[in-house]
TORMARTOR-161536 format. One record per residue (C-alpha): residue number from 1; x negated, y negated, z negated. Coordinates in nm, 2 decimals, decimal comma. Example, Ala and Ser with C-alpha at 12.3 -4.5 7.8 and 13.67 -1.06 7.14 Angstrom:
<rs>
{r 1; {-1,23; 0,45; -0,78}}
{r 2; {-1,37; 0,11; -0,71}}
</rs>
This chain:
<rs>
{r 1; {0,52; 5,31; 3,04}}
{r 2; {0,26; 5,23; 2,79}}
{r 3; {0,09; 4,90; 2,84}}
{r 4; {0,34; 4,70; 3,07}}
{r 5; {0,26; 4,36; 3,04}}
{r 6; {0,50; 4,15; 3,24}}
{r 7; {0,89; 4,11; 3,20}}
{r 8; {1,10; 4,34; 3,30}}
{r 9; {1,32; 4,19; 3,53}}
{r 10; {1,53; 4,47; 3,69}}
{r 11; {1,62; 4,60; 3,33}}
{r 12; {1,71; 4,24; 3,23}}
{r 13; {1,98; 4,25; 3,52}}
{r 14; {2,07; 4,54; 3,51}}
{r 15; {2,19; 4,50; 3,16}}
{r 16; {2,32; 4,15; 3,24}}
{r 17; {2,52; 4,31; 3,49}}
{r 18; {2,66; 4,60; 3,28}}
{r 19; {2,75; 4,28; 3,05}}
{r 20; {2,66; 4,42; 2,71}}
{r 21; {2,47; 4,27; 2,44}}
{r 22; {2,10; 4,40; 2,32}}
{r 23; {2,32; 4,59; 1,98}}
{r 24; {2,59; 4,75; 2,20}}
{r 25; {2,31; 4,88; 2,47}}
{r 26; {2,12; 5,05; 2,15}}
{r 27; {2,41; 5,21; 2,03}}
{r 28; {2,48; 5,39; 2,36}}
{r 29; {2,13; 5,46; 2,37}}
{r 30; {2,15; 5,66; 2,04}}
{r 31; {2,48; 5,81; 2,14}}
{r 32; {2,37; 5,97; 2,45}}
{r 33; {2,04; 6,08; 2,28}}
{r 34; {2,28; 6,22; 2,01}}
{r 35; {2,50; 6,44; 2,25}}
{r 36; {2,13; 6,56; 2,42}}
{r 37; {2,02; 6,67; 2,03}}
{r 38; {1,82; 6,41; 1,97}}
{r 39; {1,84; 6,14; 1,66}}
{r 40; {1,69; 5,82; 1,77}}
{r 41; {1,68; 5,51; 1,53}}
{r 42; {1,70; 5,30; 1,87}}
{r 43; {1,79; 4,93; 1,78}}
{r 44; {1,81; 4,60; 1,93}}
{r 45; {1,48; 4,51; 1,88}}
{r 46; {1,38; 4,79; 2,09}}
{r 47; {1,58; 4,71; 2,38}}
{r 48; {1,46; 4,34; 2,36}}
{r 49; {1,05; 4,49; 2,37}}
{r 50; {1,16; 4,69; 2,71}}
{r 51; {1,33; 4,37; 2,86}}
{r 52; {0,99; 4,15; 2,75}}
{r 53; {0,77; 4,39; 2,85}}
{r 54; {0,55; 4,42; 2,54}}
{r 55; {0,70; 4,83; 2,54}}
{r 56; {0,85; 5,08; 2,71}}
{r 57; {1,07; 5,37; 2,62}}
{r 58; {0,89; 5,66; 2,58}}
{r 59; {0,97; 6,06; 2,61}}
{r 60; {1,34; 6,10; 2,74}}
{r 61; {1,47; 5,76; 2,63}}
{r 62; {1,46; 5,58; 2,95}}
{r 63; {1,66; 5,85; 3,08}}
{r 64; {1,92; 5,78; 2,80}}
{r 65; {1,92; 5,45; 2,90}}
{r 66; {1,97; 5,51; 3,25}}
{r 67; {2,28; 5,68; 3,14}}
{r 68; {2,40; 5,47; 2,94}}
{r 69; {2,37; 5,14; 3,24}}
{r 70; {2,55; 5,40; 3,46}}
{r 71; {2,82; 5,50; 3,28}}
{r 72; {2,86; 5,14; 3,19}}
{r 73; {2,82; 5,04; 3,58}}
{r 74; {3,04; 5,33; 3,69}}
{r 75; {2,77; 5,39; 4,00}}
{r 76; {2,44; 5,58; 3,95}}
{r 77; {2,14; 5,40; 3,82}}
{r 78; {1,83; 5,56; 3,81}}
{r 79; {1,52; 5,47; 3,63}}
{r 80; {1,38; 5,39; 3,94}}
{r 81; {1,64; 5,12; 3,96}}
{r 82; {1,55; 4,95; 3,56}}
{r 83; {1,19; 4,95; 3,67}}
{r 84; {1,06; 5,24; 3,46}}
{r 85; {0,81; 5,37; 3,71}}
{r 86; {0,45; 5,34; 3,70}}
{r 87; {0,41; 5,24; 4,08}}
{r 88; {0,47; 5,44; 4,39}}
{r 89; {0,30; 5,72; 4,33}}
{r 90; {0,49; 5,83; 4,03}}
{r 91; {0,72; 6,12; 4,02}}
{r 92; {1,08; 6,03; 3,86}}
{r 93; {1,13; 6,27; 3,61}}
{r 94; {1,50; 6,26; 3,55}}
{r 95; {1,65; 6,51; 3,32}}
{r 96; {2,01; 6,47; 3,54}}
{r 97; {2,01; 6,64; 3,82}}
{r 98; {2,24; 6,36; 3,99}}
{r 99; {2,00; 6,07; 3,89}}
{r 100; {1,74; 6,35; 4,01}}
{r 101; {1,89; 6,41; 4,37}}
{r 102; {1,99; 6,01; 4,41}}
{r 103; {1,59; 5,93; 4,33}}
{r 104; {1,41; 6,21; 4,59}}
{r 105; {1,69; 6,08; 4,85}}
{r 106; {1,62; 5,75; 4,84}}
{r 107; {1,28; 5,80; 4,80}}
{r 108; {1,26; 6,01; 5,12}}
{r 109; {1,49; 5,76; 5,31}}
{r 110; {1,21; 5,47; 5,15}}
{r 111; {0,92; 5,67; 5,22}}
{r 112; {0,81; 5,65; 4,90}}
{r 113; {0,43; 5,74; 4,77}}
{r 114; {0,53; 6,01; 4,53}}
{r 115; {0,74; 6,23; 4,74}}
{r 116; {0,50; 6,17; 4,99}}
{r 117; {0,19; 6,31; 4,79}}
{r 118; {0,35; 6,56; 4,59}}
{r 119; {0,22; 6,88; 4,55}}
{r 120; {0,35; 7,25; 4,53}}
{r 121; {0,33; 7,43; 4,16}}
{r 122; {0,28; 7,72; 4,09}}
{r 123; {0,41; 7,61; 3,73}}
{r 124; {0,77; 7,50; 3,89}}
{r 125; {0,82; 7,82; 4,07}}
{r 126; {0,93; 7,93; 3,69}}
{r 127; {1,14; 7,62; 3,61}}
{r 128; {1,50; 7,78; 3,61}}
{r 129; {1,33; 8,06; 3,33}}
{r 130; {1,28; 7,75; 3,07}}
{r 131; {1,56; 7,54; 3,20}}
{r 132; {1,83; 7,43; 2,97}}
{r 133; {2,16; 7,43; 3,13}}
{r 134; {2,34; 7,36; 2,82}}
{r 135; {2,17; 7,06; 2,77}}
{r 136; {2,21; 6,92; 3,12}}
{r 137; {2,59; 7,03; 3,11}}
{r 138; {2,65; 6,80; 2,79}}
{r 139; {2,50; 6,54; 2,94}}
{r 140; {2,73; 6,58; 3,33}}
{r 141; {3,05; 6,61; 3,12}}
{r 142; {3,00; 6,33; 2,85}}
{r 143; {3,08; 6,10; 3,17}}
{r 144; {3,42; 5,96; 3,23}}
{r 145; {3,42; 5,87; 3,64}}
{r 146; {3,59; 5,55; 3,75}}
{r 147; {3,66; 5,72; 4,13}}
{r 148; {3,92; 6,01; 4,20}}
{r 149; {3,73; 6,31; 4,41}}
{r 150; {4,00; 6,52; 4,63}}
{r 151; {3,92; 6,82; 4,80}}
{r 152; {3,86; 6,64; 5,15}}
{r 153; {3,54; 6,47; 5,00}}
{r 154; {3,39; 6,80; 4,94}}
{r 155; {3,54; 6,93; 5,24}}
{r 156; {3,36; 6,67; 5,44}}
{r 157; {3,02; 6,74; 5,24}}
{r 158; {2,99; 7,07; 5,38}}
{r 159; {3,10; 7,00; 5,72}}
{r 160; {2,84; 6,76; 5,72}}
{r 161; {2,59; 7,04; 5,56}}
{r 162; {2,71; 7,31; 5,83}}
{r 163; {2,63; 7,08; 6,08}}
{r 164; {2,29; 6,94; 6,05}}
{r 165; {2,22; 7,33; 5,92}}
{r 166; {2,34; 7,40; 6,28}}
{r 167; {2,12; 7,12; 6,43}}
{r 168; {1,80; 7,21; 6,25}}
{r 169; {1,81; 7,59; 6,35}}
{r 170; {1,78; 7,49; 6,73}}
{r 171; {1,58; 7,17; 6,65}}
{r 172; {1,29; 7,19; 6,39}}
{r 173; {1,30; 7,04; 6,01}}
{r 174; {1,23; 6,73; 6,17}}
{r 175; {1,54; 6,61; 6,28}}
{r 176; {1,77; 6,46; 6,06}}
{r 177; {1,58; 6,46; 5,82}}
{r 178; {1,67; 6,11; 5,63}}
{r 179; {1,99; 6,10; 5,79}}
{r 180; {2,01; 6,42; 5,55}}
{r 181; {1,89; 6,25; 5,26}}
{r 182; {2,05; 5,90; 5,33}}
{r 183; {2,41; 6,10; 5,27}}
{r 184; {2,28; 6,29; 5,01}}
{r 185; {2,18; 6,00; 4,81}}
{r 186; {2,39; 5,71; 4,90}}
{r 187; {2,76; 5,93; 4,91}}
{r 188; {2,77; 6,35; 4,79}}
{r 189; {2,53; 6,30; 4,51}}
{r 190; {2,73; 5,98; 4,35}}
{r 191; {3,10; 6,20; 4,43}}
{r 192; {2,96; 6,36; 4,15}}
{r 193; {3,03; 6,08; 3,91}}
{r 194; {3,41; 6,08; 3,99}}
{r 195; {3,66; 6,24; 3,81}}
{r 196; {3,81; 6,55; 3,95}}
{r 197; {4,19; 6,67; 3,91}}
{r 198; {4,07; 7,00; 3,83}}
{r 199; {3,77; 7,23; 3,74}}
{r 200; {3,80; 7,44; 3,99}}
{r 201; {3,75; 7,12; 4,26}}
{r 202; {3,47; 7,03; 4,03}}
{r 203; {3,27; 7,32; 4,04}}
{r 204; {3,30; 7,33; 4,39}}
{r 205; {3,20; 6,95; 4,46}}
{r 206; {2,86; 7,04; 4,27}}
{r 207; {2,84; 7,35; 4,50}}
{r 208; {2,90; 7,19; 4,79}}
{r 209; {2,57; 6,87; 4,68}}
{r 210; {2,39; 7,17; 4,57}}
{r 211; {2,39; 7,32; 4,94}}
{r 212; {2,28; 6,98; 5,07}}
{r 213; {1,96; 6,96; 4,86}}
{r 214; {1,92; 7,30; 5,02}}
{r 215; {1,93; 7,19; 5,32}}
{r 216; {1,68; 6,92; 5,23}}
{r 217; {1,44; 7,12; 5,08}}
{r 218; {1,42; 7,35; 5,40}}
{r 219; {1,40; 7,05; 5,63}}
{r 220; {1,07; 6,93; 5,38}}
{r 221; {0,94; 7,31; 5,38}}
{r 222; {1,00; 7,34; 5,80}}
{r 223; {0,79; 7,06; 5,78}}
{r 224; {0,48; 7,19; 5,57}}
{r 225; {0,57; 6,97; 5,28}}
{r 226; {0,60; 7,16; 5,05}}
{r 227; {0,61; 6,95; 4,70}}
{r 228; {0,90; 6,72; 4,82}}
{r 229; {1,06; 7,07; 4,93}}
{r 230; {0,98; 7,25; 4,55}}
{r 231; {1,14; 6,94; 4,40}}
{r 232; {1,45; 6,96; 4,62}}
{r 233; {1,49; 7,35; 4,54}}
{r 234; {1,46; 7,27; 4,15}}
{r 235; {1,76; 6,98; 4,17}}
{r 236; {1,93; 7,21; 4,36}}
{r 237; {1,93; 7,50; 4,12}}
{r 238; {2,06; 7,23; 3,88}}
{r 239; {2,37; 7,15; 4,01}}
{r 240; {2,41; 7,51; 4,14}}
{r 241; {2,41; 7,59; 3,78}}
{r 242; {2,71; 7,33; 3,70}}
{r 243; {2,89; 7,50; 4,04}}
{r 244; {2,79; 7,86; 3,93}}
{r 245; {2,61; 7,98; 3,63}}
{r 246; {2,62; 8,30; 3,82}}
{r 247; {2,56; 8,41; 4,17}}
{r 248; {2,49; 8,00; 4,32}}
{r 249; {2,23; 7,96; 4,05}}
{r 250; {2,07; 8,30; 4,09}}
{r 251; {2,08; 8,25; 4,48}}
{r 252; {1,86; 7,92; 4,45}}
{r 253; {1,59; 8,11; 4,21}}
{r 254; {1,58; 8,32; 4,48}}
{r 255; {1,54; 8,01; 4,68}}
{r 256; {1,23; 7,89; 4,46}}
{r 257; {1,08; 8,27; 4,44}}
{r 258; {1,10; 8,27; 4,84}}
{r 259; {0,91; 7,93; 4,93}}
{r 260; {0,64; 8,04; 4,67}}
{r 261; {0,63; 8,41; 4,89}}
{r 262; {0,59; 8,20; 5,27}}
{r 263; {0,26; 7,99; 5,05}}
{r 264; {0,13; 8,33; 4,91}}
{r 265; {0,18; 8,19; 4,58}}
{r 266; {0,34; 8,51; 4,39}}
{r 267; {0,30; 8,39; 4,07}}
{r 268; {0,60; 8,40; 3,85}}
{r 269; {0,81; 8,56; 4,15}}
{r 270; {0,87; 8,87; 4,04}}
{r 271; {1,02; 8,77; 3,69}}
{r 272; {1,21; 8,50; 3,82}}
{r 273; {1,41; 8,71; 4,10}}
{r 274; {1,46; 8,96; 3,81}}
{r 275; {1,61; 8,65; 3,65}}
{r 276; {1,85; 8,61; 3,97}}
{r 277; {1,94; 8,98; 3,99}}
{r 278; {2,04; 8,97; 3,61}}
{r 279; {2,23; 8,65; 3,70}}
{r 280; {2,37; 8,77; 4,00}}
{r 281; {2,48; 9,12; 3,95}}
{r 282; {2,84; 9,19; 3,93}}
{r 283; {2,93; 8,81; 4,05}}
{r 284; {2,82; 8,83; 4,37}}
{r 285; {2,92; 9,00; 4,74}}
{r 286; {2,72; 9,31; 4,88}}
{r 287; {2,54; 9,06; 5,12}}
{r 288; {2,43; 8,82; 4,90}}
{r 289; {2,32; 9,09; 4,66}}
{r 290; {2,07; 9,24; 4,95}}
{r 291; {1,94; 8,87; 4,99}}
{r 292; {1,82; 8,89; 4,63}}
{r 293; {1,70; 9,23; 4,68}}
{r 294; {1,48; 9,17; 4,96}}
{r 295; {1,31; 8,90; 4,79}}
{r 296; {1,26; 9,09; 4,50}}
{r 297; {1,10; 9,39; 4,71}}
{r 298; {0,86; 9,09; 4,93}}
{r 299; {0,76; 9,00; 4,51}}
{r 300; {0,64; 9,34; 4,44}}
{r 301; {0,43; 9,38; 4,76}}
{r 302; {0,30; 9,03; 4,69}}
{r 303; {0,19; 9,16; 4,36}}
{r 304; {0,09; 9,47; 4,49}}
{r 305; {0,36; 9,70; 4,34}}
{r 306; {0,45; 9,95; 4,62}}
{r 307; {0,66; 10,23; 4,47}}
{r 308; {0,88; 9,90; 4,29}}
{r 309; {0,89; 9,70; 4,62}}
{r 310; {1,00; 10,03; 4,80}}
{r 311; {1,23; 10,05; 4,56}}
{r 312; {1,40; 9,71; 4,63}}
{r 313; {1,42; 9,79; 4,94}}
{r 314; {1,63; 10,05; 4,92}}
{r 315; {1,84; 9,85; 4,69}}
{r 316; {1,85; 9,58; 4,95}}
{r 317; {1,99; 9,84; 5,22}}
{r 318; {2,26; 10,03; 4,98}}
{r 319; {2,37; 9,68; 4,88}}
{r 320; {2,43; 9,59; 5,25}}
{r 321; {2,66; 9,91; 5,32}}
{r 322; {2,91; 9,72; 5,07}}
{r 323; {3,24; 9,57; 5,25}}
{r 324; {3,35; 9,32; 4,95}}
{r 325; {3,31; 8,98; 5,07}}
{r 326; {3,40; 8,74; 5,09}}
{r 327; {3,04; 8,58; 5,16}}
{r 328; {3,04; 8,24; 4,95}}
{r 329; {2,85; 7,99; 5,18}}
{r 330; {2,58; 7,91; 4,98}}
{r 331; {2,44; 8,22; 5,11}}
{r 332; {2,58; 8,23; 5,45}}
{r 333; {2,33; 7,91; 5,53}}
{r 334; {2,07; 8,16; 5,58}}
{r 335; {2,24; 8,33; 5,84}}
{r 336; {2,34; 8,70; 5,93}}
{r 337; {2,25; 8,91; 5,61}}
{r 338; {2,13; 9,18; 5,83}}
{r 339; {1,92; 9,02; 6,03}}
{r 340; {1,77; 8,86; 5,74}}
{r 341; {1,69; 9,20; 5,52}}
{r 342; {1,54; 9,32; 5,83}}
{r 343; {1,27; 9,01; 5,86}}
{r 344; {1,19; 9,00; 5,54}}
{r 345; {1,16; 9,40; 5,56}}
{r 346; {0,89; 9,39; 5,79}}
{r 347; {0,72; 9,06; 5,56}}
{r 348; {0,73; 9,34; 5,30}}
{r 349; {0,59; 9,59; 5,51}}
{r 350; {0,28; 9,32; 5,64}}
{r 351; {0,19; 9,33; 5,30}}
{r 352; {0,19; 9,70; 5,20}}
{r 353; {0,00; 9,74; 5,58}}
{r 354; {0,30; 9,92; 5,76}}
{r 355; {0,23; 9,76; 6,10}}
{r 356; {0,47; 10,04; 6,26}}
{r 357; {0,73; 9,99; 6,02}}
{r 358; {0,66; 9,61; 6,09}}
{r 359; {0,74; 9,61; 6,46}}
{r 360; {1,03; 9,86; 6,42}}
{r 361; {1,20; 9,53; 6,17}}
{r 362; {1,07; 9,28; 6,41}}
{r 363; {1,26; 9,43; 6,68}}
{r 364; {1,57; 9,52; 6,47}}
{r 365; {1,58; 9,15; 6,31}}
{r 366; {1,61; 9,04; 6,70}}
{r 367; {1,90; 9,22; 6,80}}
{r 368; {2,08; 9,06; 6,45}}
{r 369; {2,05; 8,72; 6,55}}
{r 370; {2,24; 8,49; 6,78}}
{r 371; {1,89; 8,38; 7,00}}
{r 372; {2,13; 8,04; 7,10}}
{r 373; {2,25; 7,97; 6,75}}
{r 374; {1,93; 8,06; 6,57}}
{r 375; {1,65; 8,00; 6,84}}
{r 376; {1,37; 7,91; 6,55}}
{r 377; {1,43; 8,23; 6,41}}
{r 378; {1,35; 8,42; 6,73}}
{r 379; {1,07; 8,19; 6,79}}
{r 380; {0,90; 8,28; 6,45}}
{r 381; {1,03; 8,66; 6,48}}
{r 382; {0,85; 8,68; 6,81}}
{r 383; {0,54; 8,53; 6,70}}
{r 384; {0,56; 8,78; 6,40}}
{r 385; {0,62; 9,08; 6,68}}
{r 386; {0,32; 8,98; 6,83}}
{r 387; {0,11; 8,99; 6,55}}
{r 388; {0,22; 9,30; 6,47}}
{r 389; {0,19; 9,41; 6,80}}
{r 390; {-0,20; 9,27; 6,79}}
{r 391; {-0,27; 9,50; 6,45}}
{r 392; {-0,16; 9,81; 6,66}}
{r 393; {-0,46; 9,71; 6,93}}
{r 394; {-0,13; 9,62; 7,22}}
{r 395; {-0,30; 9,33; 7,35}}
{r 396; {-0,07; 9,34; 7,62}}
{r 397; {0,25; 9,35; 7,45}}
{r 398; {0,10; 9,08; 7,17}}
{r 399; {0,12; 8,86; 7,46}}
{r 400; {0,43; 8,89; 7,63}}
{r 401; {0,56; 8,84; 7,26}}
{r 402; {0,37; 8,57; 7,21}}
{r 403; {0,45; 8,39; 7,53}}
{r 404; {0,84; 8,42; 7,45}}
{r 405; {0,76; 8,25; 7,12}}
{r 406; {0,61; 8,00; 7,25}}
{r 407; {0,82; 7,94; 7,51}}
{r 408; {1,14; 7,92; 7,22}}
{r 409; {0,94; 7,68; 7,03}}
{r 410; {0,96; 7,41; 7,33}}
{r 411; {1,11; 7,06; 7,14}}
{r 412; {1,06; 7,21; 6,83}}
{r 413; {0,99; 6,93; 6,53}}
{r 414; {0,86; 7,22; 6,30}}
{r 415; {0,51; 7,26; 6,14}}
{r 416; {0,61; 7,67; 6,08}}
{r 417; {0,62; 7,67; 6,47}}
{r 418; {0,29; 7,51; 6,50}}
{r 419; {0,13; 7,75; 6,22}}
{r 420; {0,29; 8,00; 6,39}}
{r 421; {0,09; 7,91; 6,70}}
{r 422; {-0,22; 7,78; 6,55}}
{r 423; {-0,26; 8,15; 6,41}}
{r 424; {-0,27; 8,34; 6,70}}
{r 425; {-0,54; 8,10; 6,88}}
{r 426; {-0,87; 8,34; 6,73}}
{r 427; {-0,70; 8,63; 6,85}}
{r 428; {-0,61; 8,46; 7,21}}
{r 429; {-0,97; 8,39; 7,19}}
{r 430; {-1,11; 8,76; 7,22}}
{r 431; {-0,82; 8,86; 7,47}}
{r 432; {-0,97; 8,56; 7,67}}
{r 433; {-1,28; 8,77; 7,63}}
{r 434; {-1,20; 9,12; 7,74}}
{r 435; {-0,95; 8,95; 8,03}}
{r 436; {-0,61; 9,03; 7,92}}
{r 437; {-0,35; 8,92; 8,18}}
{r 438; {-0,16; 8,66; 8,09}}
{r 439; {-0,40; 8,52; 7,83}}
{r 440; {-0,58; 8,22; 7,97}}
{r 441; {-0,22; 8,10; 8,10}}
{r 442; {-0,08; 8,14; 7,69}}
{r 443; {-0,38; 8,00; 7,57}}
{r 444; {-0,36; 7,70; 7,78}}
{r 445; {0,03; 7,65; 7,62}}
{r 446; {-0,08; 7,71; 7,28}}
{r 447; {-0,32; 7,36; 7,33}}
{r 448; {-0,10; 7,20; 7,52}}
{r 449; {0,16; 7,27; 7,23}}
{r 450; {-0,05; 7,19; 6,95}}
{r 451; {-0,22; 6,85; 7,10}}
</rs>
């Protein structure tokens, strides 16, 4: 942080704390800098410039010297923490995925400026192609944890997980939220320091903090924020990529190509679900592998590509007749396979201008879902029915589809509901027109919804 001018008080206690002199803190510094590939001539004088003030470190050294305080603390500290941020706007930029998850939980929990303001990019859709893993491995494994993980720790992360999942289906992205992210921050993300009694357990601990930031990032997208959501999806292909190099990390490309498809932002999709299908394929269950094909086919018609995107969607449906689960629960979160392929079907066939073929996947993707256990789902698939519906000129039916939506979407804390009904308010408009029955009564609910 060029040009600080005032003592830097946290780093002064921090250090204090860790009880190491100004020499001994360079060393580390140079060490872990050494184990990222990187020769640093780091000395004592240094550290004392960052403690006074006069300088800062630059590039990726104050994330080596986050490191180095938390190993020495044997609790994350972020850079956050050692007062390397320019103010509340900043974005952390932590390299470790753990310091990474810690910062955007706290700063949700904090309310913090940065997560607040940040913006979707179309540049960090294609993170995981540019992404070293290698790097970021070295760095996770060069730790020696103080605190002994068992298998009920993780155990208790996903129950936790499977139950505000639950909770958010039925209730909106909105509730739970920093409970969510309190957890995630303040206890799964630091389990990840501990030491585990074998790699198996290990694996499945960074799985299982990997499905939580998941689960983050769809609260934030429910929401309509979409940067805090992108930055939650990119931490979470990180430590999906310690859990499994294979079909976890290829499931959460997937998960970064798919938010980029709901904003109409295709760029980069279609190479970076090819990434996940070359990842995935040949680690992964029949189910799972349709997931990745169906996204893949919704990137094609994005881009226009009809024979490829019909293509994938054959794929998608072969890959579905396969009986050789078991289903790991990274991709279970998203519910029924089936009914999945068939919504994201009849996304595919919006674009490509299939309205018939549209309705027909509606409809299907309806009879696939538990309406009590996933009651946003049939409140967006119903909206999505009437629209569909509407493009055929079946004012009528538009409505009664519309009116069950609606009526679903009741105590809802979800901005995809509100778009969802803020969309169909022109149409409602020119029903209202040529007397529709049942319009003026929906129309009246739609304001009523949206006030």
């Amino acid at each position: 942080m060029v040009g600080q001018r005032d003592p830097n008080s946290l780093l002064r206690d921090a250090i204090s704390a860790a009880g190491c002199t100004y020499e001994a803190l360079a060393r580390d510094v140079r060490h872990v800098a050494a184990e990222n590939g990187e020769m640093l001539q780091t000395n004592k004088s240094a550290v004392s410039h960052w403690v006074n003030g006069s300088r800062a470190p630059s590039g990726q050294v104050g994330q080596y010297l986050a490191e180095v305080l938390t190993r020495r603390a044997g609790r994350t500290i972020t850079r956050t923490e050692i007062g390397l941020h320019a103010g509340e706007a900043e974005e952390p930029a932590e390299a470790d995925p753990v310091l990474a998850v810690t910062d955007l939980g706290r700063a949700d929990v904090e309310r913090r400026r940065f997560l607040a303001i940040a913006a979707f990019t179309t540049a960090g859709v294609a993170m995981p192609l540019s992404h070293d893993h290698e790097a970021t491995a070295r760095m996770l494994r060069a730790r020696t944890g103080t605190s002994l993980v068992g298998a009920e720790d993780v155990d208790v992360v996903r129950q936790i997980t499977t139950a505000f999942s639950a909770a958010d289906e039925r209730l909106g992205g909105g509730h739970g939220l920093t409970t969510v992210c309190a957890y995630l921050a303040d206890t799964a993300a630091p389990m990840l320091r501990g030491r585990f009694p074998s790699e198996i357990l290990r694996r499945a601990a960074f799985g299982a903090v990997a499905e939580l930031a998941y689960l983050a990032e769809w609260k934030h997208h429910d929401l309509d924020q979409e940067g805090a959501a992108q930055r939650y999806y990119q931490v979470g292909y990180q430590l999906a990529c310690e859990a499994d190099p294979q079909g976890h990390a290829a499931w959460m490309m997937r998960a970064l190509a798919h938010q980029a498809l709901s904003l109409k932002q295709p760029h980069h999709c279609v190479d970076l679900v090819e990434g996940a299908l070359r990842l995935g394929l040949g680690h992964v269950d029949g189910q799972t592998e349709a997931l990745l094909h169906i996204t893949h086919a919704r990137a094609y018609a994005a881009t226009e590509e009809s024979a490829s995107a019909a293509r994938a969607l054959l794929a998608a449906e072969d890959a579905l007749l396969r009986d050789d689960g078991p289903q790991p629960s990274y991709s279970r979160v998203s519910g029924p396979a089936a009914g999945t392929v068939a919504s994201h079907t009849a996304r595919t066939l919006t674009d490509l201008a299939d309205h018939i073929g549209t309705e027909q996947q509606h409809r299907d993707a309806l009879t696939r879902w538990d309406p009590v256990k996933y009651k946003r789902v049939h409140a967006l698939t119903h909206a999505d029915l009437g629209d569909s519906l509407a493009a055929q000129v079946r004012a009528d039916e538009a409505v009664a589809a519309w009116t069950q939506a609606l009526s679903l979407m009741e105590g809802m804390t979800s901005d995809r509901t509100r778009k969802a009904i803020s969309s169909i308010r022109s149409t409602l408009a020119v029903y209202q027109h040529r007397r529709v029955p049942g319009v003026a009564d929906l129309a009246r609910r739609a304001r009523e919804a949206l006030a």
